[in-house]
Residue frames as qw, qx, qy, qz and C-alpha x, y, z in Angstrom:
[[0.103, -0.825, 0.486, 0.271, -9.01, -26.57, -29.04],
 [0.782, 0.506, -0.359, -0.053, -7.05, -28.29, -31.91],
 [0.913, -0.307, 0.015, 0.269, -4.74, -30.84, -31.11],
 [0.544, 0.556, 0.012, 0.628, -2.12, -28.37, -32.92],
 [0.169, -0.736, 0.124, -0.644, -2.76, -25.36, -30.49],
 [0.797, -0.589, 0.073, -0.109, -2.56, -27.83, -27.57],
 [0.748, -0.063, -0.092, 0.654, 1.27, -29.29, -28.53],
 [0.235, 0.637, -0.149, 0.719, 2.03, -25.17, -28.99],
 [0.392, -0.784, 0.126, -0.464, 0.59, -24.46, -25.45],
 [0.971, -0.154, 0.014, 0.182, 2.52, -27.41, -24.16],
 [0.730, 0.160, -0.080, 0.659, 5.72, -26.16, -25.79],
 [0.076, -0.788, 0.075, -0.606, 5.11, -22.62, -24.41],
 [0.852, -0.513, 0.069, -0.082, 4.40, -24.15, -20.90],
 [0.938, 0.034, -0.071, 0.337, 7.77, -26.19, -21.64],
 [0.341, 0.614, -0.133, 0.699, 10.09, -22.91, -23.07],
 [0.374, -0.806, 0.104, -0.447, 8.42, -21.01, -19.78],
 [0.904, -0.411, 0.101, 0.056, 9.38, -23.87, -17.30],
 [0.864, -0.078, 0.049, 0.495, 12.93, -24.39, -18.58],
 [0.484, 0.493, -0.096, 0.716, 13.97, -21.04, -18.60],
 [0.496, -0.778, -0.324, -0.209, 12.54, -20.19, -15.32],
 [0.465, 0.256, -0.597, 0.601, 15.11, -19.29, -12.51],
 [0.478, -0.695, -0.451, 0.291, 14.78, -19.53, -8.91],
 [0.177, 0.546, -0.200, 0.794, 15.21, -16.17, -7.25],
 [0.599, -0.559, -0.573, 0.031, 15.42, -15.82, -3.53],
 [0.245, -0.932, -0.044, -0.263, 14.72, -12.68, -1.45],
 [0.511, 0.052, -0.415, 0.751, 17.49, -10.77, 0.27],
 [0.106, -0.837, -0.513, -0.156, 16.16, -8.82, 2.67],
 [0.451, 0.143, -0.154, 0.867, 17.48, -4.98, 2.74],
 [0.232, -0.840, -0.447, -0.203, 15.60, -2.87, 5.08],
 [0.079, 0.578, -0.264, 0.768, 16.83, 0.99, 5.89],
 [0.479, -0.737, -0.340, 0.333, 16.86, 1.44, 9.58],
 [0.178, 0.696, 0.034, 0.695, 17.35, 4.91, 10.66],
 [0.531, -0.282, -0.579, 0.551, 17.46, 5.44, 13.79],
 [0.070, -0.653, -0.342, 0.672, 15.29, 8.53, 15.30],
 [0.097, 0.256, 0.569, 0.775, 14.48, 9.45, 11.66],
 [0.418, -0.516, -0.419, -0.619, 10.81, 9.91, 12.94],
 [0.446, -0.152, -0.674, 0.569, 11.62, 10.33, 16.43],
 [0.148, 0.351, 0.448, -0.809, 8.58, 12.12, 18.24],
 [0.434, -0.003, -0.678, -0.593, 6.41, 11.21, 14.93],
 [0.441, 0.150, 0.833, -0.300, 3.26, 9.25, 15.52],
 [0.202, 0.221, -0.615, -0.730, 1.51, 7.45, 12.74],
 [0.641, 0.240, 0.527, -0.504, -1.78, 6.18, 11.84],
 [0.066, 0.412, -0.777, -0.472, -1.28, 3.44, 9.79],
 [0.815, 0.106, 0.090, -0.563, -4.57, 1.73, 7.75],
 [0.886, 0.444, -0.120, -0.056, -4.24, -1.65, 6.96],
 [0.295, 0.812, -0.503, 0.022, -1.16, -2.17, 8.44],
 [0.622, -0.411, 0.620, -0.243, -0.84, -5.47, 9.30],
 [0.868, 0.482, 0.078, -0.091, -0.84, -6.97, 5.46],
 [0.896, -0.232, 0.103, 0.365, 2.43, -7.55, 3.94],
 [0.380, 0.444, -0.108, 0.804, 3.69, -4.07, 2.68],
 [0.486, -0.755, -0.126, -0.422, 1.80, -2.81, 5.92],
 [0.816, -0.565, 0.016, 0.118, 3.51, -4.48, 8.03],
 [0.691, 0.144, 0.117, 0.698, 6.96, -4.03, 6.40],
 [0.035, -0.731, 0.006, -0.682, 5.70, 0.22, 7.02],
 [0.687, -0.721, -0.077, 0.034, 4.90, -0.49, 10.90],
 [0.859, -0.114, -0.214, 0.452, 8.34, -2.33, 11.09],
 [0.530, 0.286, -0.065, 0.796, 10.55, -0.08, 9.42],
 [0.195, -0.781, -0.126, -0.579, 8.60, 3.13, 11.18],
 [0.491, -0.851, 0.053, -0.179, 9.38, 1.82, 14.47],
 [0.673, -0.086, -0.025, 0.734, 12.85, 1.02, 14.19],
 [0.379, 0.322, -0.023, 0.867, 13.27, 4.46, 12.93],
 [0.152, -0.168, -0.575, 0.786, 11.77, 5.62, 16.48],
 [0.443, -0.272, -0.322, -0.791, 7.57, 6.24, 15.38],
 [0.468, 0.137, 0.645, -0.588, 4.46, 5.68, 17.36],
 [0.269, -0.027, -0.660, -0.701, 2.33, 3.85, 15.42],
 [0.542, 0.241, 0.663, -0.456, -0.97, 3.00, 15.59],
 [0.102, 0.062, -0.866, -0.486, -2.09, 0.38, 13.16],
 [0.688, 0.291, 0.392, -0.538, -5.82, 0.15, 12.26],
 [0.014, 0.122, -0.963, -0.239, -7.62, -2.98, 11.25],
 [0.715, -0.151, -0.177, -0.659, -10.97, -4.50, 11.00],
 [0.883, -0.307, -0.356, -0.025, -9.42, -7.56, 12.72],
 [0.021, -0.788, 0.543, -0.288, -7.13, -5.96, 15.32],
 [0.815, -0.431, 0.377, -0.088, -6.34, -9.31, 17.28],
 [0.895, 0.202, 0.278, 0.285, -4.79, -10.54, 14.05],
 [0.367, 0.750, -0.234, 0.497, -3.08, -7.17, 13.73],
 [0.672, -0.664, 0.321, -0.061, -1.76, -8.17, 17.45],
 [0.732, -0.326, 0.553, 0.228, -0.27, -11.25, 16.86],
 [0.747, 0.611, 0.021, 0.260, 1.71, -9.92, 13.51],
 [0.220, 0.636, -0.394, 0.626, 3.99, -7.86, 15.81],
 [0.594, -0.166, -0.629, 0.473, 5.88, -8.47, 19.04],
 [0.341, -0.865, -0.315, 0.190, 5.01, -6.32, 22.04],
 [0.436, 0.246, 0.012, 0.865, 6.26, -2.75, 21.60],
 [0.003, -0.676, -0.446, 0.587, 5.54, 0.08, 23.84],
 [0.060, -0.351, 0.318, 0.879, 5.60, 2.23, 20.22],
 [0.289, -0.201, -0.770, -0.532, 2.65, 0.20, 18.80],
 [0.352, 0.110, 0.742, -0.559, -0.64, 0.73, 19.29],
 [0.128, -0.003, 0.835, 0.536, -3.80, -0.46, 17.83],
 [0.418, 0.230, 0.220, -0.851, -7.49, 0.63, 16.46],
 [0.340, 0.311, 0.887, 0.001, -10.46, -1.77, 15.43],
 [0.166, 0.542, 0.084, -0.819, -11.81, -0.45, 12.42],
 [0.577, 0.456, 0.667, 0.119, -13.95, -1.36, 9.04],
 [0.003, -0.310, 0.299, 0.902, -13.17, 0.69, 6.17],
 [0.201, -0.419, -0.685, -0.562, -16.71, -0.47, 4.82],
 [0.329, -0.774, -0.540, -0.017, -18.57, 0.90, 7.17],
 [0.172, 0.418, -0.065, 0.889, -17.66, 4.94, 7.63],
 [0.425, -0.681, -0.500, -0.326, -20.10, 5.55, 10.26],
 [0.825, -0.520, -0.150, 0.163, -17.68, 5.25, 12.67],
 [0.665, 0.440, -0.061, 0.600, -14.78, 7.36, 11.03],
 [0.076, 0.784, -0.208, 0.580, -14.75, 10.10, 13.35],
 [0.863, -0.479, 0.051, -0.151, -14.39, 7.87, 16.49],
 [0.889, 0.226, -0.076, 0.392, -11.35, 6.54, 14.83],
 [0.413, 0.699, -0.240, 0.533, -9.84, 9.57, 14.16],
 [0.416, -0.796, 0.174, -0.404, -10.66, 10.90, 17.77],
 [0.908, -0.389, 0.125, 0.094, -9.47, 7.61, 19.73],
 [0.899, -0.012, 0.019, 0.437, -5.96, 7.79, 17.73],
 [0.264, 0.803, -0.078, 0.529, -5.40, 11.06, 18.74],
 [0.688, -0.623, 0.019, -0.372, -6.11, 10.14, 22.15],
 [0.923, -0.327, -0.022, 0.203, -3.38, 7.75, 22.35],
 [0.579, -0.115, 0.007, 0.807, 0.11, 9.78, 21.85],
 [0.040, 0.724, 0.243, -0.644, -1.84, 13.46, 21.48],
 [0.433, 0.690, -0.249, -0.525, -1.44, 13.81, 17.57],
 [0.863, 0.266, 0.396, 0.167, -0.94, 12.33, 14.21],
 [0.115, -0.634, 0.396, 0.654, 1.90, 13.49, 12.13],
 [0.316, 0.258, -0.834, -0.372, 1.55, 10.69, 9.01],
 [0.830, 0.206, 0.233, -0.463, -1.32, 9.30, 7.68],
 [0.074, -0.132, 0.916, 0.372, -0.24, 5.65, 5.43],
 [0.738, 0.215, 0.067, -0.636, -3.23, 4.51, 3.40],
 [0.129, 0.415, -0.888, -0.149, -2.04, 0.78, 2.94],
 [0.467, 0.098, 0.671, -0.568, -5.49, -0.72, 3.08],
 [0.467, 0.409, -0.410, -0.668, -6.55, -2.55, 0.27],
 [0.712, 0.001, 0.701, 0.032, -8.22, -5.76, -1.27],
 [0.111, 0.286, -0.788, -0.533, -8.27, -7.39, -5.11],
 [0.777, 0.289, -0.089, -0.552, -10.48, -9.16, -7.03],
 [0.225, -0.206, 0.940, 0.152, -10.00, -12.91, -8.00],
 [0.212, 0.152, 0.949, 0.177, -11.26, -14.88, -10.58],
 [0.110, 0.698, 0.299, -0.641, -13.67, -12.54, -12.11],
 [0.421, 0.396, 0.589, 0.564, -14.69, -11.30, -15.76],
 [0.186, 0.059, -0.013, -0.981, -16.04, -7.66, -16.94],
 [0.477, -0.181, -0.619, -0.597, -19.04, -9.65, -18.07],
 [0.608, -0.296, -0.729, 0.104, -19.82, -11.51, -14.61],
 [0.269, 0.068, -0.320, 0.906, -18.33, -9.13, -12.08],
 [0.169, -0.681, -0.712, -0.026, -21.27, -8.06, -9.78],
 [0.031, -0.808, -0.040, -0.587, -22.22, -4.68, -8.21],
 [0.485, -0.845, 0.152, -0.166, -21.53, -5.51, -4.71],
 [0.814, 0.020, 0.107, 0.570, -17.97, -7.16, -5.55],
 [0.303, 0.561, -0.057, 0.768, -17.17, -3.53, -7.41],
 [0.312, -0.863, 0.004, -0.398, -18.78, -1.73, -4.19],
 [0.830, -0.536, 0.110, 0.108, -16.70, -3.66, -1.95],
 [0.791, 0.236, 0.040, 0.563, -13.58, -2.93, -4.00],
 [0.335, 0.592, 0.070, 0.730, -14.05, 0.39, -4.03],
 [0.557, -0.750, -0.244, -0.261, -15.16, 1.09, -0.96],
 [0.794, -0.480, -0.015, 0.374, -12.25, -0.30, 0.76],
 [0.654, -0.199, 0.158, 0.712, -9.57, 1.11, -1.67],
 [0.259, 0.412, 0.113, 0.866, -10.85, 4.33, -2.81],
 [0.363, -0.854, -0.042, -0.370, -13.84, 5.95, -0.44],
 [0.692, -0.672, -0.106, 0.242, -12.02, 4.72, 2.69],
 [0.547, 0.174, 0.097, 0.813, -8.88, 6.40, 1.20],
 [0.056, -0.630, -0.336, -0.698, -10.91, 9.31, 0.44],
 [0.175, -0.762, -0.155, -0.604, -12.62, 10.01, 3.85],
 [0.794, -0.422, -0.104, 0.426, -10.00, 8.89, 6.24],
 [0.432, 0.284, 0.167, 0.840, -7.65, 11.27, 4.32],
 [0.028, 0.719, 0.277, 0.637, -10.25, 14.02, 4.84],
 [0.833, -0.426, -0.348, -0.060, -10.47, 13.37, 8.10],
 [0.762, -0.238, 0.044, 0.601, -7.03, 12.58, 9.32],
 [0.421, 0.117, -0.065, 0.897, -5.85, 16.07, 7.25],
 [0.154, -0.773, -0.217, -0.576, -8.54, 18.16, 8.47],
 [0.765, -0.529, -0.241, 0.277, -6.95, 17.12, 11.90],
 [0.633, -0.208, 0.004, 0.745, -3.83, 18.43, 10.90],
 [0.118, 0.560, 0.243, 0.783, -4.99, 21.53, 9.30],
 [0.363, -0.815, -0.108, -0.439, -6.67, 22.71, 12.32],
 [0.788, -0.537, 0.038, 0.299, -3.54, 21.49, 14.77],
 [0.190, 0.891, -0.374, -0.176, -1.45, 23.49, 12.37],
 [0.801, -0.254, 0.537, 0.078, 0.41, 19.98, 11.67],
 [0.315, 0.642, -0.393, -0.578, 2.79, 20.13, 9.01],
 [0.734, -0.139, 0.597, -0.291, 1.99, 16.55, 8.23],
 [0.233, 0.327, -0.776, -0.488, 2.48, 13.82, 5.34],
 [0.777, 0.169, 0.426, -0.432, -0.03, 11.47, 3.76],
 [0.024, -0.530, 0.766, 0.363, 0.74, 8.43, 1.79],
 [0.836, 0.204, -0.007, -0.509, -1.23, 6.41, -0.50],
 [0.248, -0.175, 0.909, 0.285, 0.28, 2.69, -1.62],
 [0.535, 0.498, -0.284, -0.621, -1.11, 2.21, -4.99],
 [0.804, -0.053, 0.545, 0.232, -0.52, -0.41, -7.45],
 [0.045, 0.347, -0.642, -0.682, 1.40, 0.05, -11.07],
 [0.021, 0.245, 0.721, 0.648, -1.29, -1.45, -12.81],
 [0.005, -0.725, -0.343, 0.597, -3.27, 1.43, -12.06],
 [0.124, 0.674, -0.199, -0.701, -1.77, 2.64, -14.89],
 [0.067, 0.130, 0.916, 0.374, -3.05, 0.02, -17.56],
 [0.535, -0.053, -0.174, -0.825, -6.29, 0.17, -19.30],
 [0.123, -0.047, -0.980, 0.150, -8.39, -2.33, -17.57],
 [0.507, -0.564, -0.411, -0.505, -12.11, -3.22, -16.63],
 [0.677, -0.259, -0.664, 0.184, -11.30, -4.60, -13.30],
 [0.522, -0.764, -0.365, 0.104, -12.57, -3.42, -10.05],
 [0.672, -0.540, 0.045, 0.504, -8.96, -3.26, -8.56],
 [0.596, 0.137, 0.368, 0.700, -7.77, -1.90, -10.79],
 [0.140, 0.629, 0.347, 0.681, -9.64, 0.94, -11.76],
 [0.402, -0.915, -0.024, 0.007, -9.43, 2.18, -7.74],
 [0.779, -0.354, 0.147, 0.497, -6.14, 2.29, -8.39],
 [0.312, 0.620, 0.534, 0.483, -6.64, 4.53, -11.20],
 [0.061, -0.793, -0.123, -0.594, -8.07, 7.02, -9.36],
 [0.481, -0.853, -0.099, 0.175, -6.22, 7.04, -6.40],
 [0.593, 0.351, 0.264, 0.675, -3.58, 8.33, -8.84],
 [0.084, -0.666, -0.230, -0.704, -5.76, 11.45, -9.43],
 [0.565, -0.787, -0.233, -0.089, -7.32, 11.49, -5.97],
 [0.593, -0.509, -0.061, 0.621, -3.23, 11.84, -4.31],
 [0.370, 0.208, 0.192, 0.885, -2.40, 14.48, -7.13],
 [0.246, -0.690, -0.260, -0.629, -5.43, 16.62, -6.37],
 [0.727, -0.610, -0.246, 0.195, -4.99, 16.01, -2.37],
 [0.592, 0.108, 0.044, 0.797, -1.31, 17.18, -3.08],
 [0.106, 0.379, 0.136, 0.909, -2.39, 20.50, -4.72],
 [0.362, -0.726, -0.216, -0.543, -5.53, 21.28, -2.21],
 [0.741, -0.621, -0.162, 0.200, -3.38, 20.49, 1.23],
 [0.625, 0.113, -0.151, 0.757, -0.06, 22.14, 0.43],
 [0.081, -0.714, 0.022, -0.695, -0.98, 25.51, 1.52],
 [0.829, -0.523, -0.016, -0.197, -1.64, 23.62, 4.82],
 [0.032, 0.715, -0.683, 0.146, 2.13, 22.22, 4.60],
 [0.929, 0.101, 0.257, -0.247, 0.15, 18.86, 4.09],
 [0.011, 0.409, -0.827, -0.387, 2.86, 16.86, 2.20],
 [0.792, 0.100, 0.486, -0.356, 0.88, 13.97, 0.37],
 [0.325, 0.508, -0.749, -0.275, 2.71, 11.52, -2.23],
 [0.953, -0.098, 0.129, -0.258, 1.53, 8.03, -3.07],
 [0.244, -0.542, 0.776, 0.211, 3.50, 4.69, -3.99],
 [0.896, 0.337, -0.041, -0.288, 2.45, 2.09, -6.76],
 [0.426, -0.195, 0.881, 0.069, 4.27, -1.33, -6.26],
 [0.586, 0.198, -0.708, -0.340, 4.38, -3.71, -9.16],
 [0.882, -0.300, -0.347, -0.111, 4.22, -7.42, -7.86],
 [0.365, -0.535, 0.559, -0.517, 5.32, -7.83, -4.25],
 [0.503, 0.002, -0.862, -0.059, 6.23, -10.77, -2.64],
 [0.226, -0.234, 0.495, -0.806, 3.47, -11.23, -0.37],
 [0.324, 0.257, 0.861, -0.297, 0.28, -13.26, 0.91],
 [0.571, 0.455, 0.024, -0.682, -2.05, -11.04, -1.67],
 [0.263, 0.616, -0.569, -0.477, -0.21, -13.46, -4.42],
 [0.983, -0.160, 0.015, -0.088, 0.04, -16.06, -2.52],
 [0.575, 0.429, -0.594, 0.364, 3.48, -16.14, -1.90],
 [0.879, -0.390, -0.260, 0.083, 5.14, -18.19, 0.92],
 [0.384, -0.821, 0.399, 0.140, 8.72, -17.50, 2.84],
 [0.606, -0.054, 0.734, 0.302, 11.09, -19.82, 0.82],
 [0.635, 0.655, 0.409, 0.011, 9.26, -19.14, -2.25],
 [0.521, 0.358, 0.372, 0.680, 11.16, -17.83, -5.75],
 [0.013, 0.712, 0.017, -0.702, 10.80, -14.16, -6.17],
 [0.311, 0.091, 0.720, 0.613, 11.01, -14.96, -10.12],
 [0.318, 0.582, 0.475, -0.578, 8.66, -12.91, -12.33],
 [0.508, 0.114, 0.479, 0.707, 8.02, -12.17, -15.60],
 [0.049, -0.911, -0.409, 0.009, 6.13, -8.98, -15.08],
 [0.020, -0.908, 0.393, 0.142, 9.64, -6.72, -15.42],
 [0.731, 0.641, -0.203, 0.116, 12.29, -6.90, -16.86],
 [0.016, -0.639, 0.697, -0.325, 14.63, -7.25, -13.68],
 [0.695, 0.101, -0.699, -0.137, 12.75, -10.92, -13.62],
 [0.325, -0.310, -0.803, 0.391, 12.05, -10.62, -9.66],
 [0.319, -0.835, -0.345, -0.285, 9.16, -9.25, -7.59],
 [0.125, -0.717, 0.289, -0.622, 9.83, -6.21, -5.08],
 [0.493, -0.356, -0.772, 0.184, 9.90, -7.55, -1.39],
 [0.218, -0.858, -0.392, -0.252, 7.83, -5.47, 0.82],
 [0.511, -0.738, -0.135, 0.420, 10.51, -3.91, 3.09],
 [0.449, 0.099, 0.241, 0.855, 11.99, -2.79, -0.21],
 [0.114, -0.748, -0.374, -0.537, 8.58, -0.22, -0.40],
 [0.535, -0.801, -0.235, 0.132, 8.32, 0.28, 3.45],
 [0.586, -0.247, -0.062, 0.770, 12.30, 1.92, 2.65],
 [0.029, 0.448, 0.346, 0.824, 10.84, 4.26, -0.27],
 [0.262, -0.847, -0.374, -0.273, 7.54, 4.88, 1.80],
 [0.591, -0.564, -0.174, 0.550, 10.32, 5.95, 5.42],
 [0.331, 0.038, 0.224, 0.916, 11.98, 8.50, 3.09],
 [0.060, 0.415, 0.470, 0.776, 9.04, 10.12, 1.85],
 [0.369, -0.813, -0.282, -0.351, 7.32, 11.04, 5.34],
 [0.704, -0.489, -0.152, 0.493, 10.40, 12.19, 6.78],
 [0.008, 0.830, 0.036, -0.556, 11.54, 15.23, 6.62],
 [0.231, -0.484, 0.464, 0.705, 13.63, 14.20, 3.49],
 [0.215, 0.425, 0.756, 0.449, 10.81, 14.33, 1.47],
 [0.132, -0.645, -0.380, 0.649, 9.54, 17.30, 2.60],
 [0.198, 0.571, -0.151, -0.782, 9.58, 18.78, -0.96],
 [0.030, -0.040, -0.929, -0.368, 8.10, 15.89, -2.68],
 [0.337, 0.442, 0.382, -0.739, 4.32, 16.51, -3.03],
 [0.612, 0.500, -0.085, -0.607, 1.89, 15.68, -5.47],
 [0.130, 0.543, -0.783, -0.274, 3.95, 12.13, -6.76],
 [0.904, -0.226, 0.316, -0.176, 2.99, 8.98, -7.22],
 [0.186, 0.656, -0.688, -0.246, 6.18, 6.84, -7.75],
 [0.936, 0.044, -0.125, -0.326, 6.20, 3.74, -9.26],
 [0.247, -0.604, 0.747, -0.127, 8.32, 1.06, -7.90],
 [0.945, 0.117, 0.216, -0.216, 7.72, -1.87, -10.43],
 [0.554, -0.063, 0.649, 0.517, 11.00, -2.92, -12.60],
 [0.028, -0.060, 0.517, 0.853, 9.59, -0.62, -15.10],
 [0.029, -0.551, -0.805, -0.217, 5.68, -2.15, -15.42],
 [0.031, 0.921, 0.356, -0.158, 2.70, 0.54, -15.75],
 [0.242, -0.692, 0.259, 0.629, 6.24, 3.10, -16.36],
 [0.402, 0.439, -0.516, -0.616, 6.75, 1.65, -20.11],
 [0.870, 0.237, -0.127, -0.414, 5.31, -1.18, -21.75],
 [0.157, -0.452, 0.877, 0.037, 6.48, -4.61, -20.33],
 [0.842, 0.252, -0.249, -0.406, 5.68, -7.57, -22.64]]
């Protein structure tokens, strides 16, 4: 690199830094009360940081949940004892075991009403050129089959319990960007995969509708408690905070979504919606 192109990246670096602004989370979580009162949910993955910000808000607003993990002790100690939580050890790479799942978390409150699909990992540090096959299998695996045949699963439950039931995908807005990357491109198709779920469960009275968060302030990022919320990924210049999704996701498997079906809505400050530079 020229010594020219290094003072520009310097004075970019410089512009960025001095126009930066702190921004620091308010948190505004809906509580409802008995919104989902006699509800029980089976929630994947819900012990990450928009996972957990679904558990919360679900049981305040009077759900059962049951939160499956692949490390359930560490989905223990993320939540205080609650006779409304329970919890299921479970490996979304390894499917072998999917109908056990289903069976055991029927077993604990007699039915599922709401399925959350909030399981999901990312790539780091990675190229299209380098990027291996079992890195992509292990992406997808986690965030699109296990989506896929937990979903089948979980509504074939409710189809044959006559359960008029709701499934919910969490997504990401840059799903909708053209990209090579792993994560990205199961995000892609779990676009397609909730719009086609939509149209082949509604006859069932299946309600399925996903959610696609921009950047979140959470551990995936590496964000901390204290930390900025600043961003420059939208154009409202701060990241979502996860109990702001877990309000959108309460609405949409409660009865007042009940005629929503077939959506995925983005909740980014505009990103993946129109074209943020």
């Amino acid at each position: 690199m020229s010594i020219a192109n290094k003072v520009k990246n310097l004075l970019r670096w410089y512009i960025k830094e001095t126009k930066r602004k702190e921004i620091h989370p308010v948190i505004s979580q809906v509580i409802i009360p008995n919104l989902l009162r006699d509800k029980v949910a089976l929630v994947m993955g819900g012990h990450g940081g928009i996972g957990k910000a679904i558990v919360n808000s679900f049981v305040d607003s009077g759900c059962k949940v049951i939160v499956v993990s692949r490390n359930v002790e560490k989905a223990k100690s993320s939540f205080p004892l609650h006779e409304n939580l329970a919890f299921i050890n479970f490996d979304l790479q390894n499917l072998s075991t999917i109908n056990d799942m289903v069976h055991q978390a029927v077993s604990i409150w007699g039915k599922i009403d709401i399925l959350v699909n909030s399981a999901g990992t990312h790539t780091e540090n990675i190229d299209f050129w380098t990027v291996s096959e079992t890195e992509y299998d292990r992406v997808l695996n986690i965030n699109l089959k296990g989506c896929y045949f937990v979903s089948q699963k979980v509504a074939s439950y409710m189809k044959e319990n006559n359960i008029k039931g709701h499934i919910l995908n969490v997504s990401s807005s840059t799903g909708g960007e053209p990209s090579w990357s792993p994560y990205r491109i199961s995000k892609r198709a779990l676009e397609g995969m909730t719009l086609g779920m939509a149209q082949i469960m509604q006859p069932f009275g299946i309600v399925v509708n996903g959610i696609a968060p921009g950047e979140v302030a959470t551990g995936l990022i590496n964000w901390n408690e204290g930390d900025s919320i600043d961003t420059e990924h939208n154009h409202f210049g701060r990241m979502a905070m996860p109990e702001e999704v877990a309000n959108l996701a309460l609405f949409l498997v409660s009865d007042m979504g009940n005629m929503i079906t077939g959506q995925m809505i983005y909740m980014s400050g505009g990103r993946g919606v129109y074209d943020i530079r």
